[in-house]
N, C-alpha and C positions, 0 to 999 in steps of 0.2 A: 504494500500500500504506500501510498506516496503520502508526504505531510502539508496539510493542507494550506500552507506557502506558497508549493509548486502550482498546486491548482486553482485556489483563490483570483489569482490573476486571470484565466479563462474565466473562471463564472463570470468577474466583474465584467470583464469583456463580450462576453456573449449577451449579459443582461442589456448593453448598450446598440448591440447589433440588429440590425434591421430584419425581419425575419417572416415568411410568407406561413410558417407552422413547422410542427413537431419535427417532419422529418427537416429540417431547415437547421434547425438548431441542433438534431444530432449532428447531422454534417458538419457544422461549423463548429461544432463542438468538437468534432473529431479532426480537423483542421489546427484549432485553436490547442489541445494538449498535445498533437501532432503521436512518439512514439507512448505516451503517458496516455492515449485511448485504449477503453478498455470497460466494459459493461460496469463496471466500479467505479473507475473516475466521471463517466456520465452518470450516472446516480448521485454521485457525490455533486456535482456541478449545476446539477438541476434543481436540487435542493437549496443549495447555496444562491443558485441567480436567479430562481423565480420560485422560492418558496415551497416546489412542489414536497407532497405529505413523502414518507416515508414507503410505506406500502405502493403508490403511483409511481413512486421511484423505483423502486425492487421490479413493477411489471414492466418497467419503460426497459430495464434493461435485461427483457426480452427480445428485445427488438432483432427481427432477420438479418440485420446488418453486424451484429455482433455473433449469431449462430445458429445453426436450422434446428428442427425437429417441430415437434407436432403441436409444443408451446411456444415457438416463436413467434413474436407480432407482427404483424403486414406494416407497410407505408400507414396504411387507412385504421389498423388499430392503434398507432403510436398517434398519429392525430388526435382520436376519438377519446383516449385517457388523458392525453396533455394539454386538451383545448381548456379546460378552468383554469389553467396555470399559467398559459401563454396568453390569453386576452389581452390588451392594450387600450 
């Protein structure tokens, strides 16, 4: 696990980032900790830049972009959990 130092600086960064929804901000998120992405540092950083709860965070990093099988989240379920948290 990294010390939240190293990732502090993406959250604040992605909170100010322009952003079209969920999958936007994984992207950028995985952009912004560059080799430090990893289904843990985006739970961590989600939490951090837009509040999301604890448990929404644990299913976010779900997401098919981090690893398949049959509990994986689509594009369209990672939107569907993370739109209360992403609003503007």
């Amino acid at each position: 696990m990294y010390a939240p130092s190293l990732l502090d600086p993406a959250a604040e960064s992605l909170k100010l980032t322009d952003f079209v929804g969920a999958t936007d901000v994984a992207r950028e998120a995985r952009t912004l900790l560059g080799e430090r992405f990893s289904s843990v540092t985006f739970m961590y950083v989600l939490m951090r830049a837009f509040e999301v709860e604890y448990a929404a965070a644990c299913d976010a990093a779900r997401w098919h972009e981090f690893h398949g099988g049959p509990r994986a989240l689509s594009d369209a379920d990672l939107e569907t959990l993370l739109a209360p948290w992403l609003v503007r």
